[in-house]
N, C-alpha and C positions, 0 to 999 in steps of 0.2 A: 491563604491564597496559593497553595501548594500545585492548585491543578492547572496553573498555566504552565503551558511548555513551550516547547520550540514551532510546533508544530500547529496545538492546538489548545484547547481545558481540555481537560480529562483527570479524572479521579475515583473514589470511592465516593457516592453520594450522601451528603449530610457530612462526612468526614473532611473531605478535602474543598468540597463547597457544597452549597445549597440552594434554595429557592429563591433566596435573596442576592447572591451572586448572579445567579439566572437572570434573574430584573432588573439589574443594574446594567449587565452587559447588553440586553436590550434595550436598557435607557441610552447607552452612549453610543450604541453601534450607529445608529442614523447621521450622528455626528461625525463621526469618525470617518466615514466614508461618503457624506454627502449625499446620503438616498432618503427620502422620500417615502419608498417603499421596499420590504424587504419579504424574498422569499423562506419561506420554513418548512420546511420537514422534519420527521423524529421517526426513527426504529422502531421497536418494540419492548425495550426496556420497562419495566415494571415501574420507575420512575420516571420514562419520557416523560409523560402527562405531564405532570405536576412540574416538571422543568419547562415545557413547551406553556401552558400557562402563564409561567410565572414572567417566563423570555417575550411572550407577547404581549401584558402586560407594559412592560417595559418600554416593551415597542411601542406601543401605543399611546403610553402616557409621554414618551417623548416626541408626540404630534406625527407622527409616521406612521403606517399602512402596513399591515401584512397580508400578503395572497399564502395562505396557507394549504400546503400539499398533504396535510395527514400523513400517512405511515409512509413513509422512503426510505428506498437506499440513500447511500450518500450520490453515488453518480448522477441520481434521478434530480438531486438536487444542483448538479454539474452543472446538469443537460440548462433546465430550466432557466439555472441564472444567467447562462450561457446565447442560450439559445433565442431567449424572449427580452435580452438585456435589463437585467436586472442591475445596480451597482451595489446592493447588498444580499447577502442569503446566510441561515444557518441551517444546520441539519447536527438535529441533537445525536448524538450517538455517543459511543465508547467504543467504535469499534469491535474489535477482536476479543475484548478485554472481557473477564467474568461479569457474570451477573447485578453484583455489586457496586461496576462501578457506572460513570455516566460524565455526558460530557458535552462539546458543542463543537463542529467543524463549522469555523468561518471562511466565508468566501466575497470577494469584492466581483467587482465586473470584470466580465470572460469570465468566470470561475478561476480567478486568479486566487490560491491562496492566501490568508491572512494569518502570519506568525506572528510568533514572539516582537519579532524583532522590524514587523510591518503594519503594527497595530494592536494585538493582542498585549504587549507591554503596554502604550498609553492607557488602553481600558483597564487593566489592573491597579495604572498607576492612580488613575482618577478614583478605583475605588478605594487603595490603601490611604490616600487621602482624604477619605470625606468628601469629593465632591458631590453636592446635594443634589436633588433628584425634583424639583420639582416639577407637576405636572403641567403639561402645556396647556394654553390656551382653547386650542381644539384639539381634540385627544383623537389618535388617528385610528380607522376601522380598520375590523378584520376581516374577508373573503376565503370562504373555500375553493377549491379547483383544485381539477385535476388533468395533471398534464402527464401522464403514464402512458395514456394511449399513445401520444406524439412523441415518447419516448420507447414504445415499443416498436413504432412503425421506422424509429430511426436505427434500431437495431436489427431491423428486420433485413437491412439493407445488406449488413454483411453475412447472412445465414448463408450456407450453401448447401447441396443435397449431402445431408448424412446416412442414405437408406442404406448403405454398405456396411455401419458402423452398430456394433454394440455398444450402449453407452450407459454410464451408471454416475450418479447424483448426490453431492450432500448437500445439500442446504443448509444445515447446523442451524434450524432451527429459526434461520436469521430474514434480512431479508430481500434477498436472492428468489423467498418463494414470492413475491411477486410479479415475476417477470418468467423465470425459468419453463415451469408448465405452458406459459405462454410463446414461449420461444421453441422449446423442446418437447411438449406434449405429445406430438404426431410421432416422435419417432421412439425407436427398439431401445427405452431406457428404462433404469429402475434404479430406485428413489431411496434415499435416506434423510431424514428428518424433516421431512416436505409439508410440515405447518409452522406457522409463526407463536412462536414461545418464548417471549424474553427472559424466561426464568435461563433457555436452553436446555432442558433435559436430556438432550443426545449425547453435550459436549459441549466443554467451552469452543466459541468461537472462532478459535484460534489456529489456523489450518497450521502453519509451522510447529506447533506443539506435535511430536510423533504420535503420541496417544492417543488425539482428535483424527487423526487419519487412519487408524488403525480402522474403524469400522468399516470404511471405503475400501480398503486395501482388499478386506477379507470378501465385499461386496465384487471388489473386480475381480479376484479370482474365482469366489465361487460361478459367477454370470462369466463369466470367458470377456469379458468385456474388453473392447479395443480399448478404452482411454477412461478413466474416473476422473473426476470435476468436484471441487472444495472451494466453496464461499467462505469468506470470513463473515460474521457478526451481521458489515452494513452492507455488504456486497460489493466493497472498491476493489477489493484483492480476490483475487483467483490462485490457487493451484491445481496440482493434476498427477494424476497417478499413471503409470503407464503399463503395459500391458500383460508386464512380468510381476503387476501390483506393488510394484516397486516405487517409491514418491521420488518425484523429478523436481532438481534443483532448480528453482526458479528463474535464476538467471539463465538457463538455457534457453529459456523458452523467448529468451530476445531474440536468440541467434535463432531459433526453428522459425520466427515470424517471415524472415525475408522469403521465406518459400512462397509466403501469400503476397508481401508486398511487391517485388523484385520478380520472382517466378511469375508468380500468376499476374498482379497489376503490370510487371513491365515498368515499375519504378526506377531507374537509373542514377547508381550513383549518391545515394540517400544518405542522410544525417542521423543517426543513430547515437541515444542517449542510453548510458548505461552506469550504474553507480560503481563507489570506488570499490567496493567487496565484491564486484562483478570476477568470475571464472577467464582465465585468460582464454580457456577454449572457444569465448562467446567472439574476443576480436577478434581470433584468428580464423575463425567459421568465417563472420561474417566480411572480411579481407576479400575472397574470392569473389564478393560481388561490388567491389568496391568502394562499401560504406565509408564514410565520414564518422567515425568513432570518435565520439565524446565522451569524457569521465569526470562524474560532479557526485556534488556532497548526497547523502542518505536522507530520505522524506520527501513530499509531497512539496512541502511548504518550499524546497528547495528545486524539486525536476521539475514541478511544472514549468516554474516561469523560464526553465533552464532550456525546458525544450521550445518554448515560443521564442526565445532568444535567439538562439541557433537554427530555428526553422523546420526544427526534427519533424521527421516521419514517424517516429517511434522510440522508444524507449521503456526501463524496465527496471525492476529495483529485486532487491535477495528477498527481499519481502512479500514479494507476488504481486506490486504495482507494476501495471503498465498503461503507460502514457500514449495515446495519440491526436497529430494533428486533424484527425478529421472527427473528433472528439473532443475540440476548441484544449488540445494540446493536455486537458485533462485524463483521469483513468476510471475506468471502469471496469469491474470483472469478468462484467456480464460479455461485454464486447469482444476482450480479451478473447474468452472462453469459446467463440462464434469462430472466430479468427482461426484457433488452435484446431478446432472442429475439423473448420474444413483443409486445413493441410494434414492432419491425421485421416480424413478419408483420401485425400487424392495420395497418400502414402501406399493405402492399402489399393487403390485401385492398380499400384506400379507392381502391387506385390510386396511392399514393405510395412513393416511395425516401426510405430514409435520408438518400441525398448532397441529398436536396430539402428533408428539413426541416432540415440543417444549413445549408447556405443560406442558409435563410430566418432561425437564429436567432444563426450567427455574425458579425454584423456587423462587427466591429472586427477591425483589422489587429494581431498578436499578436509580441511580440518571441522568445515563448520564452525560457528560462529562459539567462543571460551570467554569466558567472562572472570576477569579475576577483580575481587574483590579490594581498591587499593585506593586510599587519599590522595596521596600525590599522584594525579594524575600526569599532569606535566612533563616533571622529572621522571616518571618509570615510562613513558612514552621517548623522551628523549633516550632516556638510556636502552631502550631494544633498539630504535634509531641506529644508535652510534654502535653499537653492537656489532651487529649484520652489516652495516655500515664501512665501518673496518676491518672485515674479516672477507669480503668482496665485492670490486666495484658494482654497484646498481645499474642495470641496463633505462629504469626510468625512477622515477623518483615524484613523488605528490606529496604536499605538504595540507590537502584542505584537509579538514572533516578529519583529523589525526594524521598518519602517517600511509605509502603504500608505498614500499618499494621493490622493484621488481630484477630478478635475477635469472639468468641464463636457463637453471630447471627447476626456478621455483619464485615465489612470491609471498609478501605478506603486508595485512592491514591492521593497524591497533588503532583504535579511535575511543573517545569518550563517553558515554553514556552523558545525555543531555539532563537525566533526572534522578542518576543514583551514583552511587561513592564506586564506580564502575569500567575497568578500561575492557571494550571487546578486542578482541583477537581473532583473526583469521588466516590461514595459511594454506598454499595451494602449492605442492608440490611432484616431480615427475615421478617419485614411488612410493611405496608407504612408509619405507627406510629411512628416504631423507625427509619425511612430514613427521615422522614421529621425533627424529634427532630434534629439528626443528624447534617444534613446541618444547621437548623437553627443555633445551635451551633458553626459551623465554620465560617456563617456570618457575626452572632455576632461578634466574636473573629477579622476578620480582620478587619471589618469596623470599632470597638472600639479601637485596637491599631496601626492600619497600616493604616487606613484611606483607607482602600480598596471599589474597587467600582464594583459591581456584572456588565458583562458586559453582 
């Protein structure tokens, strides 16, 4: 039962679960959540099928209904259960993740998240148990539909004119090609990996991997291209390249949104959700228009319900989620990517480049995300802690989701990997002098008494 996590299942398929884990969780999800009827979609993976089968199935024999959407992104599955109220949905996917692996994103009503720790633990616990499976009295039917249109017409809403803009495309393969051409077809773009192939042959998935963006990079220099666009796998996450072909840290691009929301809507004063690895250049940008910054734990299964709690306008994760209220407080890439659009053309309309106002608002030297390889998590957590800790007072201080403590010209985040012997590190400092003292310092530290190994 390896492929539950925090967040969602996810694994290597047949290794980490299978067709019969598939069926079970479609046996109890109706229970679980008191629906009736549940929405389904599935990527492109080589094994959806035979998971999407085996999950309806399930469904089915536990007396409940699926309206099944065929090939989705995950957001398209957002929208739907969202939108048409639904109180259950899954949308098979793995994400970002290789070829190999495969998985299920659960959602309750409003597209609310279902964790580990909100459901996805009872359904493992009923299966590690044995509880039996028998079929219902009337075994409930399955419907196709398609709700892509109603989900293109609602993204159509935030498009604005990009005829000014050069623009250039990955798809990875994933699927993002259902919507993108749709969205972006009429305009001055050009394409990378723009059919649906779960094997991926362009590239894994994975837009934060350097290497998966390397093709885009070399696409926006050689097309002069104002701005490159990176879907991951199912389309939830978005990145972007900018116009020096250079990849822009994700977390900025919370702080470039208030141009659309704040600038352009005339939004006033907004709620803004941003995770605890966020760039402090992102609160201090968005200060001048005097956001409401909030700082919560890492995932999905955590900002969504974070930002319908707080009321957010927006918010954004190091991982290239971003959340909005007018997208039932859910993410989606695609939206994201529309949004970005059209504040990188009204940039260019003033006379400015994206690569200009990143510039101007990334000031600090950034470690990116270290991974050292260490058991005691705890203990080598507490001890960078107490470390830094006494060696100068903290200007703030966070204890969720690991540690963040924040210092007059620099900062840093250690938290735990939720599915491997793993602590990340990140550190954001005012030169590259004191980021590099920095980390050296924290390597020291675990390799000398945790026996930690830099992975």
């Amino acid at each position: 039962m390896g492929a539950f996590h925090a967040y969602d299942i996810r694994g290597i398929y047949n290794v980490d679960f299978d067709k019969e884990t598939a069926y079970k969780v479609g046996y109890f999800l109706p229970q679980l959540l008191s629906a009736d009827k549940v929405l389904v979609g599935r990527d492109c993976r080589v094994s959806s099928q035979e998971i999407h089968d085996a999950l309806l199935a399930g469904i089915t024999d536990a007396g409940a209904d699926v309206d099944d959407i065929g090939l989705s992104s995950t957001p398209l599955v957002y929208f739907g259960t969202a939108n048409y109220g639904y109180k259950a949905s899954v949308q098979i996917t793995a994400s970002h993740n290789a070829p190999e692996y495969n998985g299920m994103k659960v959602s309750r009503e409003n597209a609310l998240p279902v964790g580990l720790d909100t459901g996805l633990g009872q359904i493992k616990a009923w299966i590690e148990e044995g509880r039996p499976t028998p079929p219902a009295a009337k075994k409930g039917s399955v419907k196709e539909i398609d709700i892509k249109p109603d989900y293109i017409a609602f993204l159509k809403r935030f498009k604005g004119d990009y005829a000014n803009l050069k623009l250039a495309f990955d798809l990875s393969n994933g699927m993002a090609n259902l919507f993108a051409k749709a969205l972006y077809g009429d305009e001055n773009a050009s394409w990378l990996f723009d059919t649906i192939d779960g094997r991926f042959p362009g590239h894994d998935p994975n837009p934060l991997v350097a290497k998966n963006v390397q093709p885009l990079r070399e696409l926006v220099a050689a097309e002069g291209a104002d701005i490159g666009v990176i879907y991951d796998g199912d389309a939830d996450r978005v990145m972007f390249v900018d116009d020096k072909a250079r990849f822009v840290a994700p977390d900025l691009m919370i702080a470039l949104m208030a141009k659309y929301f704040c600038d352009e809507r005339g939004e006033r004063n907004p709620r803004v959700l941003q995770e605890i690895r966020s760039s402090k250049a992102v609160g201090e940008y968005l200060a001048r228009y005097g956001v409401e910054m909030h700082t919560w734990r890492v995932g999905r299964a955590f900002a969504a319900p974070k930002l319908r709690e707080i009321d957010g306008l927006w918010g954004g994760e190091l991982a290239g989620h971003y959340y909005f209220k007018d997208f039932f407080y859910s993410d989606s890439g695609m939206l994201a990517s529309l949004i970005v659009l059209r504040i990188v053309s009204a940039l260019k309309r003033e006379g400015k480049t994206l690569s200009a106002w990143i510039d101007s608002v990334s000031t600090y030297r950034n470690s990116g995300e270290i991974n050292f390889r260490v058991e005691d998590k705890k203990g080598a957590m507490d001890a960078v802690r107490d470390l830094f800790a006494a060696e100068e007072q903290p200007t703030a201080s966070m204890d969720f989701d690991g540690y963040r403590l924040e210092f007059p010209s620099w900062w840093f985040n250690i938290r735990p990997s939720n599915t491997e012997p793993y602590l990340r590190f990140i550190c954001e400092a005012a030169s590259d002098e004191l980021l590099a003292r920095r980390i050296a310092q924290v390597q020291q530290l675990l390799e000398s008494r945790f026996g930690a190994v830099r992975a």
